[in-house]
C-alpha positions in Angstrom: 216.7 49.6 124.3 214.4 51.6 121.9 210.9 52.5 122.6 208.4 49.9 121.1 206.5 51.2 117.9 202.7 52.0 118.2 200.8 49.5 117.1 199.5 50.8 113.6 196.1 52.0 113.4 194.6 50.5 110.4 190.6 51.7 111.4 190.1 54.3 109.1 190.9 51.9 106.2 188.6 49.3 107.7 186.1 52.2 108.4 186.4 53.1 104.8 186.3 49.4 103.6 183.2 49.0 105.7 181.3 51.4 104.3 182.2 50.9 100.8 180.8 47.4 101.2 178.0 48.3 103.0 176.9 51.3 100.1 177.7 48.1 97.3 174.5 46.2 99.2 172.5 49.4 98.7 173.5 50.4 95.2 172.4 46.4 94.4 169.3 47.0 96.5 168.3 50.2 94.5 167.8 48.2 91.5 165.6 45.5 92.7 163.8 47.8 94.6 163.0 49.8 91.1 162.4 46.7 89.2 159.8 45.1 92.1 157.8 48.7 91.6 158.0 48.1 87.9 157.0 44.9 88.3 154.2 45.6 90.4 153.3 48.8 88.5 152.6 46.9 85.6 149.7 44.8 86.4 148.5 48.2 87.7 148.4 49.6 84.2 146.9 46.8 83.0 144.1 46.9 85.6 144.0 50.9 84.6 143.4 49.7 80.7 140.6 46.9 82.2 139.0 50.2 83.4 139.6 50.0 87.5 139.6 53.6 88.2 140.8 52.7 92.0 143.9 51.4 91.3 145.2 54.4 89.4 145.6 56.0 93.2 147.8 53.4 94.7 149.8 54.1 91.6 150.6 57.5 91.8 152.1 57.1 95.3 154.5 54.5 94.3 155.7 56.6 91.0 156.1 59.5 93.2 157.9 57.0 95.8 160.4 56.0 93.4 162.9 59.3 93.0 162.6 59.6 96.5 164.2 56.1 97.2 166.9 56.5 94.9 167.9 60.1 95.9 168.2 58.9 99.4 170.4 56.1 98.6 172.8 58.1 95.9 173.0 60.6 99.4 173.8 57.8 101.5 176.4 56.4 98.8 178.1 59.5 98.4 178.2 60.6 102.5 179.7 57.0 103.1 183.5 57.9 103.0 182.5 60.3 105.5 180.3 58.4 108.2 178.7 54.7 108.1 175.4 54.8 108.0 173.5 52.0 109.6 172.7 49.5 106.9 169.2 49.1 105.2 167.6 46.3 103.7 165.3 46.8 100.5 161.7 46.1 101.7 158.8 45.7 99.6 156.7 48.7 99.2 153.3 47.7 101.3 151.1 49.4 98.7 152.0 48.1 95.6 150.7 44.3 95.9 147.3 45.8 97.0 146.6 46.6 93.3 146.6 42.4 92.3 143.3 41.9 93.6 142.3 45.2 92.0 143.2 43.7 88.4 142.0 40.4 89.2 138.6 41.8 90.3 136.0 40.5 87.2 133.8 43.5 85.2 130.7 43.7 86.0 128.2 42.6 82.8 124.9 44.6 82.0 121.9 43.4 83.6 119.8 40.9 81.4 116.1 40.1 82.2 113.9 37.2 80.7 113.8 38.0 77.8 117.5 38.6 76.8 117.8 42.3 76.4 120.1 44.2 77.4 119.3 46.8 80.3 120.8 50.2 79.9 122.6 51.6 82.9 119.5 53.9 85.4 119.5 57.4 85.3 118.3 59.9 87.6 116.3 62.8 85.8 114.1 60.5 83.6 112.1 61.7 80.9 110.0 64.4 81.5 105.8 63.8 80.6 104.9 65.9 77.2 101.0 66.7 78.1 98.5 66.0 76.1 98.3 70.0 75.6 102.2 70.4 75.0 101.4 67.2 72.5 98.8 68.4 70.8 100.6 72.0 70.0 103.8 70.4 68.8 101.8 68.5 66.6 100.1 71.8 65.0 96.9 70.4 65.9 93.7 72.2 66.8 93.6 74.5 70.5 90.3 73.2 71.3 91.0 70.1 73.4 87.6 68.7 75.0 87.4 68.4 78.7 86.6 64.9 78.8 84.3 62.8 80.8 85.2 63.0 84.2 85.0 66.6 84.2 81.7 66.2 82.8 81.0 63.6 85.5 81.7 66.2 88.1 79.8 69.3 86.4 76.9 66.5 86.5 77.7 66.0 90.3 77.7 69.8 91.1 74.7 70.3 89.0 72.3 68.1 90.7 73.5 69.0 94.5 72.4 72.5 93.3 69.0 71.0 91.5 68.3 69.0 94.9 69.4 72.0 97.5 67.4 74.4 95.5 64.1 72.5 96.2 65.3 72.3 99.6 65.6 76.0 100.1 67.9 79.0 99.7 70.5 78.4 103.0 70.6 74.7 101.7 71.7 76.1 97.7 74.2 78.6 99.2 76.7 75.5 100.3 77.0 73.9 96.8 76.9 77.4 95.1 80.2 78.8 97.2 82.1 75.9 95.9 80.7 76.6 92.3 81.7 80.2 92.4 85.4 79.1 94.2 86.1 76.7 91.4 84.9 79.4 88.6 87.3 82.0 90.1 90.1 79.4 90.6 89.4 78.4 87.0 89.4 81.0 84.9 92.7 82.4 86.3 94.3 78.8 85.4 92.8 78.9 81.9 94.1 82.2 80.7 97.8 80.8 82.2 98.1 82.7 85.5 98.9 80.7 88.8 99.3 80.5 91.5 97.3 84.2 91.2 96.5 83.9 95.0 95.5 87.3 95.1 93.3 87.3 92.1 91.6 84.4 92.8 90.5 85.4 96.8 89.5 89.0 95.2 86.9 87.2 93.1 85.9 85.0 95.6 85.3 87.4 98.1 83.3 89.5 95.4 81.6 86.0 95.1 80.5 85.9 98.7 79.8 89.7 99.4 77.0 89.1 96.6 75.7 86.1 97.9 75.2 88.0 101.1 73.8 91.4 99.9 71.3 89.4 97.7 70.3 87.3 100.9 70.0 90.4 102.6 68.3 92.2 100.2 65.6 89.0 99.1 65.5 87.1 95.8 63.2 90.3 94.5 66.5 93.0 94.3 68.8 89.7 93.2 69.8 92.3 89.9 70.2 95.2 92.2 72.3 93.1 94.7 74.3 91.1 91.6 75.0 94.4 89.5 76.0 96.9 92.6 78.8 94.0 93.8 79.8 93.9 90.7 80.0 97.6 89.9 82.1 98.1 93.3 84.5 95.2 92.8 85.7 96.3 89.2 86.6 99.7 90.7 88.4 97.8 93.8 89.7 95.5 91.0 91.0 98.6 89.2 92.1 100.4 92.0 94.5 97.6 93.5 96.3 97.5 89.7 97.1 100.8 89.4 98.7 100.7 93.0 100.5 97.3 91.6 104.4 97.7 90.6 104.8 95.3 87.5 105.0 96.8 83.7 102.0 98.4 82.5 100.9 95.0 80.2 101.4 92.8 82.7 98.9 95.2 84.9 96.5 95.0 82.3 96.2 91.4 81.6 96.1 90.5 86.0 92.7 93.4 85.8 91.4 91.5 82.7 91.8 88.5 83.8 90.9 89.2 87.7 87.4 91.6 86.8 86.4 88.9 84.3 87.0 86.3 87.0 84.9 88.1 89.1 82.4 88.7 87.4 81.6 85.0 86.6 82.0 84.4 89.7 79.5 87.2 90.9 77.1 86.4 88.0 76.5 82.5 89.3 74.9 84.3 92.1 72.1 84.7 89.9 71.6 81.0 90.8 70.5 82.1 94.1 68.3 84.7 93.3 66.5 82.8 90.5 62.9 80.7 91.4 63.8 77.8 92.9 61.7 75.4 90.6 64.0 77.4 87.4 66.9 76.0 89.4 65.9 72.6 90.4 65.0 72.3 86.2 68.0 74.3 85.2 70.2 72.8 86.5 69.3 69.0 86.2 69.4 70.1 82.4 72.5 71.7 82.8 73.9 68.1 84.1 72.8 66.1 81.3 73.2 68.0 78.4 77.2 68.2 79.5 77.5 64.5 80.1 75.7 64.0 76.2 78.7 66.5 75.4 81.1 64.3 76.3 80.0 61.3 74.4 82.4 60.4 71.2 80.7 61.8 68.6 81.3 64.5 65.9 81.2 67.7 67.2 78.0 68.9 65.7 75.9 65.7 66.6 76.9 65.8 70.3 75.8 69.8 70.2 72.5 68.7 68.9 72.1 65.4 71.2 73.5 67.1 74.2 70.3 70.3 73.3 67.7 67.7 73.2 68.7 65.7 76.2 68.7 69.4 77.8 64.9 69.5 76.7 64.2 66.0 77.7 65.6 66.8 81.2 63.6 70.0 81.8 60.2 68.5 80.9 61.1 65.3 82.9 62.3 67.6 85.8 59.6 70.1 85.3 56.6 67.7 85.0 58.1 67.7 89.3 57.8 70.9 89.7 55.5 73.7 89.1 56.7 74.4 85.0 55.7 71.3 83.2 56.2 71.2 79.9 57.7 75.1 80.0 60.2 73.3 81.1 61.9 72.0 77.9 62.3 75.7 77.1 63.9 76.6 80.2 66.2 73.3 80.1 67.2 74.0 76.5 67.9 77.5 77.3 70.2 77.0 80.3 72.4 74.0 78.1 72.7 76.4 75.1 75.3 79.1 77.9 76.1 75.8 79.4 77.8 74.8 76.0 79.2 78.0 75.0 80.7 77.6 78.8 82.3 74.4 78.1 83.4 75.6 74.5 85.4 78.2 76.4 86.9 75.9 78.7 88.5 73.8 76.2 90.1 76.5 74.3 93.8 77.2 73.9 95.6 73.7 74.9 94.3 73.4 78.3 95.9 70.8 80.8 94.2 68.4 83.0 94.0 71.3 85.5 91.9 73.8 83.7 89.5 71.0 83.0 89.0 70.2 85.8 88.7 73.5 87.1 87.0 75.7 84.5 85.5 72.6 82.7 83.8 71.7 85.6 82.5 75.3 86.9 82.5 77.1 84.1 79.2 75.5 82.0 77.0 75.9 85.3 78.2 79.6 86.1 77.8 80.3 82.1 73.7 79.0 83.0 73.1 81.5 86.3 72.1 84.5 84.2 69.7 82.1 81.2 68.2 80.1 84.2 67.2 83.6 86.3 66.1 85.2 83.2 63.9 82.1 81.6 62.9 81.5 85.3 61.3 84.9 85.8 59.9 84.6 82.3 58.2 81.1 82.6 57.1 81.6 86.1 
């Protein structure tokens, strides 16, 4: 008898088989896997078009996901005569249904009060304040802006403390008089445009102080000797500390300028302090009211003459107190007409809020110190 056949081997067909039919599930898959990202794509482009920035993102991903996909499945189609891959069954893609909500989500509407209107959307910076200097130059207008009547208020304020400490004595005047003579140096560097000008400003202050102390040293009777010699010394000082300074040569000059003349008002509202102490209590109280008649809303030349004879009215109300009486009126009228010409300068050139109250408040009572010494010795 003959050997029995082998039984014939028909695996590798079956292998073959099997794979073919298991790469026909995948190729079917690849297409309803590509049209469930279309279809879920599209509500994402209409919720790009509704303008939802957000779902843009998710997007991408998916678009990118998409080659991927279906070069991995033509690999696995192609590699299936050789080996049988394990078989894979289309899944949805997790991010793609996130984006429904997304389009679904309602835009919100602008803000509507009371009234109806429409509310814009906020914004950060704002609008920046235009002064009533930056105002008035853009308008072509005049430089001369008045200081106004607080400032006035406050020149009023500083000039009777020094009226009432001057009848007190001279230690008593010095306290209100080293916050005139700060305010005059801060002042007048602010009104010719220079701050912070730390420097300048504690240069002329100082000067300030070293005259009030020579003159109390040397008595009210060498006040011009005491005055003039700290003056004398701080303009060379002044001049001195310039020339050592690095910046260009105009710059230079306009900081000695600006930091002797500051200095020297300063220095000259000493003059307060070495004048009789009736002058002061009348000059003063004149000084006070004739700048708050200056601030009253009339025409320029009618508050001039109103805010001179309140200055006289003061000084013969405030002298009839003291030891001048009627000389007084002289005396009053005197110290408002440098008073004035202080508060003229003071509102010169645009100033801001700052240099008013600053140099408009300082400036009309250190402008008086030299008319009030003068008249004062005069009267006497």
């Amino acid at each position: 008898m003959g050997t029995p056949l082998p039984p014939e081997n028909h695996a590798p067909h079956q292998n073959h088989a099997q794979a073919q039919n298991d790469a026909q599930p995948q190729n079917h898959a690849q297409p309803q896997r590509q049209a469930q990202a279309q279809n879920h794509a599209q509500p994402q482009n209409q919720a790009q078009l509704q303008g939802h920035a957000q779902a843009q993102n998710p997007a991408q991903p998916q678009s990118q996901a998409q080659p991927h996909s279906h070069s991995q499945a033509h690999h696995y189609d192609q590699a299936g005569s050789r080996q049988t891959p394990a078989p894979q069954h289309a899944s949805p893609l997790p991010s793609a249904p996130a984006a429904a909500p997304l389009a679904s989500a309602p835009v919100p509407e602008p803000a509507t009060g009371d009234t109806g209107m429409t509310y814009g959307p906020a914004t950060l910076a704002g609008n920046a304040r235009v002064t009533d200097a930056q105002r008035a130059r853009l308008e072509g207008r005049s430089p001369i802006i008045e200081p106004g009547m607080q400032p006035a208020a406050l020149t009023a304020v500083l000039g009777l403390l020094l009226s009432g400490a001057a009848a007190i004595g001279s230690y008593a005047l010095l306290v209100p008089l080293v916050a005139l003579q700060a305010v005059t140096a801060a002042g007048w560097f602010r009104l010719n445009g220079m701050w912070p000008a730390r420097q300048g400003i504690a240069l002329a202050f100082l000067g300030a102080l070293v005259s009030d102390a020579a003159l109390l040293a040397a008595g009210r009777e060498n006040a011009p000797a005491a005055i003039f010699g700290t003056l004398g010394v701080w303009v060379l000082l002044c001049l001195v500390l310039q020339l050592r300074s690095h910046a260009d040569p105009d710059e230079r000059m306009y900081g000695l300028m600006a930091t002797v003349a500051s200095s020297a008002l300063a220095v000259l509202a000493t003059g307060h302090l070495g004048a009789e102490p009736d002058a002061v209590t009348v000059g003063t109280a004149a000084v006070a009211v004739a700048v708050l008649a200056r601030a009253l809303p009339l025409p320029t030349p009618a508050s001039v003459v109103v805010a001179l004879l309140a200055a006289a009215g003061a000084g013969i109300a405030v002298g009839g107190m003291t030891g001048l009486g009627a000389k007084g009126a002289l005396l009053g009228a005197g110290a408002a007409v440098c008073a004035l010409i202080g508060h003229r300068v003071a509102s010169y050139d645009y100033p801001s809020r700052f240099v008013h109250f600053t140099a408009g408040v300082a400036l009309p009572l250190a402008a008086a110190a030299p008319a009030v010494y003068v008249l004062g010795r005069a009267l006497a």
